[in-house]
PDB file as gemmi writes it, atoms N, CA and C in Angstrom:
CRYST1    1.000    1.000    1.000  90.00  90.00  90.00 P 1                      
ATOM      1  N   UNK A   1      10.127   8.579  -2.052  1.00  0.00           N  
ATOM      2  CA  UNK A   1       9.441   7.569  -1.263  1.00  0.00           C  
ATOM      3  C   UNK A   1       8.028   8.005  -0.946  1.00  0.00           C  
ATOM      4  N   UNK A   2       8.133   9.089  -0.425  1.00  0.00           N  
ATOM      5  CA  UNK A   2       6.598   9.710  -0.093  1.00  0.00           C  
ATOM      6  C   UNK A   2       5.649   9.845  -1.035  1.00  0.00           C  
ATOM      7  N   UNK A   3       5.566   9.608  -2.653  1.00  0.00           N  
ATOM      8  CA  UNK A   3       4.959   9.855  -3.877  1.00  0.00           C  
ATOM      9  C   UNK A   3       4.295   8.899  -3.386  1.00  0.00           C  
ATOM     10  N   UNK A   4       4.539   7.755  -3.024  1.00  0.00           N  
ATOM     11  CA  UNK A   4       4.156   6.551  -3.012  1.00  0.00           C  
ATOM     12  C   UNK A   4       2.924   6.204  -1.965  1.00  0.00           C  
ATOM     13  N   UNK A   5       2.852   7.100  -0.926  1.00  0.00           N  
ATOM     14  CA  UNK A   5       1.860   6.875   0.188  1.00  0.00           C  
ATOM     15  C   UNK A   5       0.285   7.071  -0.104  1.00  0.00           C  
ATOM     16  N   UNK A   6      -0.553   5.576   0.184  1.00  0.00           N  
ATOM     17  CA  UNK A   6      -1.677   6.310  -0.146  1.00  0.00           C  
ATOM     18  C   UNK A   6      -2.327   5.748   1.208  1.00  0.00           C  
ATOM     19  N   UNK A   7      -3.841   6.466   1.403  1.00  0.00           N  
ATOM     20  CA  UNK A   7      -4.371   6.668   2.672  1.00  0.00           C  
ATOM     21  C   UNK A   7      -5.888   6.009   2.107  1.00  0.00           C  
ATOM     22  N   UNK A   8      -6.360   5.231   2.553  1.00  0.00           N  
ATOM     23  CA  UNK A   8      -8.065   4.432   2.579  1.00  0.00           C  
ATOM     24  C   UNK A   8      -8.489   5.690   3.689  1.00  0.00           C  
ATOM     25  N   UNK A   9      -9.650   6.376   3.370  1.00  0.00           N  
ATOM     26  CA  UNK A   9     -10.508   6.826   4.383  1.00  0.00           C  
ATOM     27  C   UNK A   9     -12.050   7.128   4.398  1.00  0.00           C  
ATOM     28  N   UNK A  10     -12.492   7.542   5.569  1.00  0.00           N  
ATOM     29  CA  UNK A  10     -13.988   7.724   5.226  1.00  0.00           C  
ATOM     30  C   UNK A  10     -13.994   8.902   6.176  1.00  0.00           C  
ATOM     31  N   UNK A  11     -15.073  10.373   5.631  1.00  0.00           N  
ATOM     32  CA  UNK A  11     -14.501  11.484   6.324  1.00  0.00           C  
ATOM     33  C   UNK A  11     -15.009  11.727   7.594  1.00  0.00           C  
ATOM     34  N   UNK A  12     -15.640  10.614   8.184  1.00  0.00           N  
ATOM     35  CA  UNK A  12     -16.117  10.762   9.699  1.00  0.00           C  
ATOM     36  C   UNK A  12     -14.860   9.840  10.384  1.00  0.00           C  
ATOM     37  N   UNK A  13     -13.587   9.533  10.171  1.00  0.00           N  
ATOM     38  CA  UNK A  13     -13.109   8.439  10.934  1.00  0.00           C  
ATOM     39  C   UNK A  13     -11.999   9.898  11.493  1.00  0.00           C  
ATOM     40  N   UNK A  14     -11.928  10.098  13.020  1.00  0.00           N  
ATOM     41  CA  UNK A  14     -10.947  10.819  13.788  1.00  0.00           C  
ATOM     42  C   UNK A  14      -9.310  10.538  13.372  1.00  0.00           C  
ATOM     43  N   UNK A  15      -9.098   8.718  13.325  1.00  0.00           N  
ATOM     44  CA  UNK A  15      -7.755   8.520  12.897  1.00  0.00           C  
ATOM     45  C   UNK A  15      -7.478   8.739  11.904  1.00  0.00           C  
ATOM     46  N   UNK A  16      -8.108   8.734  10.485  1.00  0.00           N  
ATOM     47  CA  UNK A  16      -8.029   9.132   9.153  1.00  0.00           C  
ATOM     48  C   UNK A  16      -7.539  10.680   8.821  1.00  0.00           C  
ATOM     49  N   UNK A  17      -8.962  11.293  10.365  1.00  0.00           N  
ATOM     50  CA  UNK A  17      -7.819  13.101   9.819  1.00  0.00           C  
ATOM     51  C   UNK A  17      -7.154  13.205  10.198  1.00  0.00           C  
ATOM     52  N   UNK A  18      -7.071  12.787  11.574  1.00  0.00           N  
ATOM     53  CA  UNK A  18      -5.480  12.727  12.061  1.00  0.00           C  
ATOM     54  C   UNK A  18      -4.291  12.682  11.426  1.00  0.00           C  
ATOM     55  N   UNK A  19      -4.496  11.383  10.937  1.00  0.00           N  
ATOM     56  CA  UNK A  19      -2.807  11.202   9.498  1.00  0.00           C  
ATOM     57  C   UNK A  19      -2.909  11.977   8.806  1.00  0.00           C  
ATOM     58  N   UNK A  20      -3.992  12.407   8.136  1.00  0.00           N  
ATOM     59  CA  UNK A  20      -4.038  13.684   6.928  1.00  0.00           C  
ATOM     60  C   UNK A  20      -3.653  14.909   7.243  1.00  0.00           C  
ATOM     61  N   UNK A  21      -4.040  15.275   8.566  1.00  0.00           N  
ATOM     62  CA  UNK A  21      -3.523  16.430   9.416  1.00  0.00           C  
ATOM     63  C   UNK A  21      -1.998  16.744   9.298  1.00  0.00           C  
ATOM     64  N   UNK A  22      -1.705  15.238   9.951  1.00  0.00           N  
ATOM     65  CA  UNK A  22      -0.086  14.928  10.191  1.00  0.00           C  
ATOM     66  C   UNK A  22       0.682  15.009   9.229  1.00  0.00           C  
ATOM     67  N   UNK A  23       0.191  14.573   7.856  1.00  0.00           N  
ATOM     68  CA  UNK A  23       0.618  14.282   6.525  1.00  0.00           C  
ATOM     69  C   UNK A  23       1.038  15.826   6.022  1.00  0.00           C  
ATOM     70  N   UNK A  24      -0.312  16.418   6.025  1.00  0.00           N  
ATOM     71  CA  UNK A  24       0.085  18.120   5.757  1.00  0.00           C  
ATOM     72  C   UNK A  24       0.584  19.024   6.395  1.00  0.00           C  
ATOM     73  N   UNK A  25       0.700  18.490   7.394  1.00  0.00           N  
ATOM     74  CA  UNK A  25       1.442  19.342   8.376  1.00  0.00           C  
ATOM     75  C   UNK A  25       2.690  19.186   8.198  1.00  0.00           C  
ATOM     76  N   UNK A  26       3.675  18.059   7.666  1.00  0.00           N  
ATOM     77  CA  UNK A  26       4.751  17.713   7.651  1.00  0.00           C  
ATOM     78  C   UNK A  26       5.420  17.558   6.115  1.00  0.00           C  
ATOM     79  N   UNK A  27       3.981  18.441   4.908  1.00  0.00           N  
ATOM     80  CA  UNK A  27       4.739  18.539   3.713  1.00  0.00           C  
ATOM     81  C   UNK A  27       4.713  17.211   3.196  1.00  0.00           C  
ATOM     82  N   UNK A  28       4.294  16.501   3.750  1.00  0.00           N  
ATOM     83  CA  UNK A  28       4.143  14.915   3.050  1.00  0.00           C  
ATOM     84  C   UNK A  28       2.940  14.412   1.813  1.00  0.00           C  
ATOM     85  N   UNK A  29       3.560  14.556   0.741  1.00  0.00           N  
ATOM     86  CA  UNK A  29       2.338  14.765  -0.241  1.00  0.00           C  
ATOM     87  C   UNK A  29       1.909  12.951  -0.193  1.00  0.00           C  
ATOM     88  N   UNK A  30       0.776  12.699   0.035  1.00  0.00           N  
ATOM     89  CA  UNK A  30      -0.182  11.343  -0.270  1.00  0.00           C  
ATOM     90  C   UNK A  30      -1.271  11.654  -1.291  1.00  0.00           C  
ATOM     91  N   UNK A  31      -1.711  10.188  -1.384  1.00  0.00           N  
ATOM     92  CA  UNK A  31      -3.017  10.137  -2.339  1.00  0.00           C  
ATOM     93  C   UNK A  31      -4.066   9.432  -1.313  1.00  0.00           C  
ATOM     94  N   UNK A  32      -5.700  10.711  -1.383  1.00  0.00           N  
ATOM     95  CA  UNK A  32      -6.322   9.649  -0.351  1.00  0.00           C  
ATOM     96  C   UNK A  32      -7.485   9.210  -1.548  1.00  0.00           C  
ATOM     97  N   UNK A  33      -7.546   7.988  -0.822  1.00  0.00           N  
ATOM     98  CA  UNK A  33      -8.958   6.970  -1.774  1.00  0.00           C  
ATOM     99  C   UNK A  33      -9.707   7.441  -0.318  1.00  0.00           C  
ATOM    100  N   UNK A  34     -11.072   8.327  -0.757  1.00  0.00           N  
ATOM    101  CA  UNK A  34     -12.388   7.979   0.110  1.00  0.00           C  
ATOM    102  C   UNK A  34     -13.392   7.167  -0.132  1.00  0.00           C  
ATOM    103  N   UNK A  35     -13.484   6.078   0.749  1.00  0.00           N  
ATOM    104  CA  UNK A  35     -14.041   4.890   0.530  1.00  0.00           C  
ATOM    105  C   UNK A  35     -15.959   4.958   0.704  1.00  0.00           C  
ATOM    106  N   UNK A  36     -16.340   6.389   0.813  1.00  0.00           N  
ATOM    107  CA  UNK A  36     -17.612   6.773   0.768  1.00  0.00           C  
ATOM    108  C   UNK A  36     -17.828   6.994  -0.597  1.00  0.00           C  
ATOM    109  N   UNK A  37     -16.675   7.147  -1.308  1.00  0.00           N  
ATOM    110  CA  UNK A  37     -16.773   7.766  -2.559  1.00  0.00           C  
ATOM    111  C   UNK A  37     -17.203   7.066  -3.666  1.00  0.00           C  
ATOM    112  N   UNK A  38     -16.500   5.293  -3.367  1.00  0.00           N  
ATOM    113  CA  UNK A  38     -16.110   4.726  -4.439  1.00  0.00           C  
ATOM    114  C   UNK A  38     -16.281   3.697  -4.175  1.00  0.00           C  
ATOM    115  N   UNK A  39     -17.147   2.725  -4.078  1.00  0.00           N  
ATOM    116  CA  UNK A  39     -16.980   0.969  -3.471  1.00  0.00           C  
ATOM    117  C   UNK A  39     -15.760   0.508  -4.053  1.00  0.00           C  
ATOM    118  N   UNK A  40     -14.829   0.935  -4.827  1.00  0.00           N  
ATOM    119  CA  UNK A  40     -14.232  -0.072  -5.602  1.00  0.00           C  
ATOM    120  C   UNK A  40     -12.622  -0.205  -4.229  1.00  0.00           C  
ATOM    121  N   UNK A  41     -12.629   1.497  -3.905  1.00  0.00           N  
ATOM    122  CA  UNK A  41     -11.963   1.617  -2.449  1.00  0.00           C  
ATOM    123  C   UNK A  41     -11.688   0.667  -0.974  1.00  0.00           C  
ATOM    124  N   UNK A  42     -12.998   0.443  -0.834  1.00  0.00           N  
ATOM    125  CA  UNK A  42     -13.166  -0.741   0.380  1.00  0.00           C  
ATOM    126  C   UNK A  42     -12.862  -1.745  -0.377  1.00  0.00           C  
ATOM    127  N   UNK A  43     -13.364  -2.618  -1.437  1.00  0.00           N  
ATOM    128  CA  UNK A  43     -12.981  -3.651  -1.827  1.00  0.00           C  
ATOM    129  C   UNK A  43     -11.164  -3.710  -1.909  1.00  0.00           C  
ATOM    130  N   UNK A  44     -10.653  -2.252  -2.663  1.00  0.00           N  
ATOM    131  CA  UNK A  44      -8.943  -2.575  -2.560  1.00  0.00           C  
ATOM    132  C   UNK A  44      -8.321  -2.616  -0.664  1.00  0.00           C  
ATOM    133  N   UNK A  45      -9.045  -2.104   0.123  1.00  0.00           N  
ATOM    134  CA  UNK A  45      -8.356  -2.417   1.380  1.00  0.00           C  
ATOM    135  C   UNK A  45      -8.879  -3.694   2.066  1.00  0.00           C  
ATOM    136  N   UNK A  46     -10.161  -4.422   1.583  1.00  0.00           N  
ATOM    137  CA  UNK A  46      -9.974  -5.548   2.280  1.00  0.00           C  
ATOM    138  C   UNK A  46      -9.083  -6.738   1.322  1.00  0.00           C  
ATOM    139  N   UNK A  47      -8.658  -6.703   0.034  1.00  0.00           N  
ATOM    140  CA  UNK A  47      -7.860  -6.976  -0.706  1.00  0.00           C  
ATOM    141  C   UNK A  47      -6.221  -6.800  -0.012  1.00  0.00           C  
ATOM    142  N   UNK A  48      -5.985  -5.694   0.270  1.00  0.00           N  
ATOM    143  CA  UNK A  48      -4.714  -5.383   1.225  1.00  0.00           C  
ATOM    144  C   UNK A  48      -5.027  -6.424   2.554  1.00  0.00           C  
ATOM    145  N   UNK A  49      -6.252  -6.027   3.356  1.00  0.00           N  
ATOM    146  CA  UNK A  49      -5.727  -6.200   4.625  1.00  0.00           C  
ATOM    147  C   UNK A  49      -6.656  -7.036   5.125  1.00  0.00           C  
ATOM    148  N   UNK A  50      -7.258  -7.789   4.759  1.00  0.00           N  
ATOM    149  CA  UNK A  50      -8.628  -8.660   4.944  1.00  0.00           C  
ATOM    150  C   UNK A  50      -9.540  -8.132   5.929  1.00  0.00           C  
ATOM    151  N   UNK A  51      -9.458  -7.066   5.712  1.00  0.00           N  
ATOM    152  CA  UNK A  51     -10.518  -6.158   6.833  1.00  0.00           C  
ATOM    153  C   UNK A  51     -10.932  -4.992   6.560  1.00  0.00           C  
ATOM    154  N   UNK A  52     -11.954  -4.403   6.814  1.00  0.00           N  
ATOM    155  CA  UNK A  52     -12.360  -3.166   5.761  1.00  0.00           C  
ATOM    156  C   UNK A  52     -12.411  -2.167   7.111  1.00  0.00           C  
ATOM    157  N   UNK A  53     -10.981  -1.848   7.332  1.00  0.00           N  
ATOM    158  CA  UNK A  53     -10.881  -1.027   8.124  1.00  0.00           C  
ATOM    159  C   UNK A  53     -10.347   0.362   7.796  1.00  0.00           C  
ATOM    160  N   UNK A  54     -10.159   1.531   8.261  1.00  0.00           N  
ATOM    161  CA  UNK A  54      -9.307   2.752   7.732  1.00  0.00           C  
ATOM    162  C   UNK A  54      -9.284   3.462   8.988  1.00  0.00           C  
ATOM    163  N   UNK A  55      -7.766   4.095   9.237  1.00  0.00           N  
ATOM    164  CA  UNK A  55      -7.446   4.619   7.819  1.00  0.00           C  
ATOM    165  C   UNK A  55      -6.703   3.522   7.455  1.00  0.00           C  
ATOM    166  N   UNK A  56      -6.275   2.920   5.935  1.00  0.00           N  
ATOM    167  CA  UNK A  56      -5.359   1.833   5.608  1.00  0.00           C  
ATOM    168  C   UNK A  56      -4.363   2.867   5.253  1.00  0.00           C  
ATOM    169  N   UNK A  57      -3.320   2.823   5.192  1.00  0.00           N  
ATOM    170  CA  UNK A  57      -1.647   3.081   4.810  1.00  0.00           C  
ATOM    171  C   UNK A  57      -1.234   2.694   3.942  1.00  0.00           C  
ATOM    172  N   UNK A  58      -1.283   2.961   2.835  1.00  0.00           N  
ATOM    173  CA  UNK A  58      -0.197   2.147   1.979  1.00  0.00           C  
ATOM    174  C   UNK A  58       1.626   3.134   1.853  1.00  0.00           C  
ATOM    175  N   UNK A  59       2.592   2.681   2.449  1.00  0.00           N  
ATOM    176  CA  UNK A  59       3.446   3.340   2.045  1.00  0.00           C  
ATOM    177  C   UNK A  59       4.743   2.045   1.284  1.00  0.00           C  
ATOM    178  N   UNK A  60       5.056   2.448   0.095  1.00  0.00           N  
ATOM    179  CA  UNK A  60       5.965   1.569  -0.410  1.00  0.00           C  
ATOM    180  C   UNK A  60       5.031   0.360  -0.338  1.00  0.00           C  
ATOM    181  N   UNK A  61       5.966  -0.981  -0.016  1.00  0.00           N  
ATOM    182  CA  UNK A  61       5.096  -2.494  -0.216  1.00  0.00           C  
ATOM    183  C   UNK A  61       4.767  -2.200   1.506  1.00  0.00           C  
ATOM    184  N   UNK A  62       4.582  -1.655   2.225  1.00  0.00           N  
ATOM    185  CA  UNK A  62       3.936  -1.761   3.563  1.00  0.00           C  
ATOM    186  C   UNK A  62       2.958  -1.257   3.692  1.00  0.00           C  
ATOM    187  N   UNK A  63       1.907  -2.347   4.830  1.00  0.00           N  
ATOM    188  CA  UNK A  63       0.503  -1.574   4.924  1.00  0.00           C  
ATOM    189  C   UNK A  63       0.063  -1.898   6.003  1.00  0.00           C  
ATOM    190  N   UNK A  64      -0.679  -0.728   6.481  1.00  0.00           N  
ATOM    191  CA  UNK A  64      -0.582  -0.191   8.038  1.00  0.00           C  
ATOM    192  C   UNK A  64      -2.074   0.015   7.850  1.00  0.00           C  
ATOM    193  N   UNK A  65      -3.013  -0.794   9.098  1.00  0.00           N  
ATOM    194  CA  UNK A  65      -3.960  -0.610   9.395  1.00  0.00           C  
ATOM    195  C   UNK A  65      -3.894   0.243  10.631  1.00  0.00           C  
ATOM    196  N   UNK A  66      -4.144   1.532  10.543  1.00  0.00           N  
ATOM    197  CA  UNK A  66      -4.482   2.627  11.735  1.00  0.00           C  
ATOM    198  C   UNK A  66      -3.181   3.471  11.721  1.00  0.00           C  
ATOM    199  N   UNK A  67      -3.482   4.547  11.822  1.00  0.00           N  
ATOM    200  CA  UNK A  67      -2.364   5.586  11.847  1.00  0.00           C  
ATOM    201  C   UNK A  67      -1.898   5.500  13.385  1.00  0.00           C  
ATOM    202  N   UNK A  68      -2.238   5.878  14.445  1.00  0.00           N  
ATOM    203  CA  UNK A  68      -2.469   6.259  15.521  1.00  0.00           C  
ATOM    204  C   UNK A  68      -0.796   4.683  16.072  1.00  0.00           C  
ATOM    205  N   UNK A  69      -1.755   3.807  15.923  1.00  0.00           N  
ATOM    206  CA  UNK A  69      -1.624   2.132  16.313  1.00  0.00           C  
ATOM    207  C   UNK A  69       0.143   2.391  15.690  1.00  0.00           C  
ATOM    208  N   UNK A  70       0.423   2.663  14.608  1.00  0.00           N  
ATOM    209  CA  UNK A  70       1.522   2.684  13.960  1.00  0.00           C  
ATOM    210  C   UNK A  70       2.076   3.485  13.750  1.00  0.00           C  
ATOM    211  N   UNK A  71       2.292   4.739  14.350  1.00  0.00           N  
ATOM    212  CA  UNK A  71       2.898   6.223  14.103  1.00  0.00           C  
ATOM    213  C   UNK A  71       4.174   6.147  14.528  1.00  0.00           C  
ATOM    214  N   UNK A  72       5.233   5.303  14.807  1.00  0.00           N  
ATOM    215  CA  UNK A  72       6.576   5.021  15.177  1.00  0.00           C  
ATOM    216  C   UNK A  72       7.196   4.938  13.623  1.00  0.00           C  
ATOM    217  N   UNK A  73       6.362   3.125  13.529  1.00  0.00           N  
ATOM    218  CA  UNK A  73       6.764   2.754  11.949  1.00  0.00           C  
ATOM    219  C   UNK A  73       7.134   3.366  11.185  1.00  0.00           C  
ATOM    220  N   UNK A  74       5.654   4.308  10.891  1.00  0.00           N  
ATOM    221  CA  UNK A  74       5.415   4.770   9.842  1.00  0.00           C  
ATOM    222  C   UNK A  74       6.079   6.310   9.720  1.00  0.00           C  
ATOM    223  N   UNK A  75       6.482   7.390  10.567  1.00  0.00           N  
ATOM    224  CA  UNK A  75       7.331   8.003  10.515  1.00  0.00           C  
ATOM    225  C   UNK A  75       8.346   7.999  10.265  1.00  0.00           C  
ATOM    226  N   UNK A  76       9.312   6.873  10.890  1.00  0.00           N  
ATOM    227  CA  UNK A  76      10.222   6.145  10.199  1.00  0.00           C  
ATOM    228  C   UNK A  76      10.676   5.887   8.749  1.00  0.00           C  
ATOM    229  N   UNK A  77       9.399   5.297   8.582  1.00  0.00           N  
ATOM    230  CA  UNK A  77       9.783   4.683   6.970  1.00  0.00           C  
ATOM    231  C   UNK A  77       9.522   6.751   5.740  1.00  0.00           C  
ATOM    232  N   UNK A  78       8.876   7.393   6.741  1.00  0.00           N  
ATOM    233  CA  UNK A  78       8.471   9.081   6.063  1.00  0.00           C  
ATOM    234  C   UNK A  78      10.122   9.963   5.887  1.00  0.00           C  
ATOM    235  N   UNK A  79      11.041   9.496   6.932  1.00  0.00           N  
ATOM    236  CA  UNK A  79      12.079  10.200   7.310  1.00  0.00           C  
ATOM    237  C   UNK A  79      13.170   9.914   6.020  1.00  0.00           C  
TER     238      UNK A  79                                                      
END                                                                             
């Protein structure tokens, strides 16, 4: 399940390292898109989430705007 998680970020956003923090801290391998990196990045999360916000979540078909906002969920669906 966890192959599957990917993370939208930009490397000044606090909630972005946060999950990444959390992510490695807990052995949880993700893929991050940095959206400083790549315009093509922001365009796939306002495509997801009609808002060009991060960090975006993608885990499985679910997608989670903000780590912080959703850290119940989304642990959940990690377990």
């Amino acid at each position: 399940m966890s192959e599957s998680l990917k993370i939208y970020t930009i490397p000044t956003c606090s909630d972005c390292n946060h999950a990444k923090r959390y992510f490695a801290e807990n052995n949880i391998p993700y893929i991050e898109y940095n959206c400083e990196d790549d315009m093509k990045y922001p365009e796939e999360v306002f495509r997801l989430t009609g808002k060009q916000t991060v960090p975006t979540i993608v885990i499985q078909d679910k997608v989670f705007v903000g780590f912080a906002d959703n850290f119940t969920e989304i642990t959940k669906l990690l377990q």
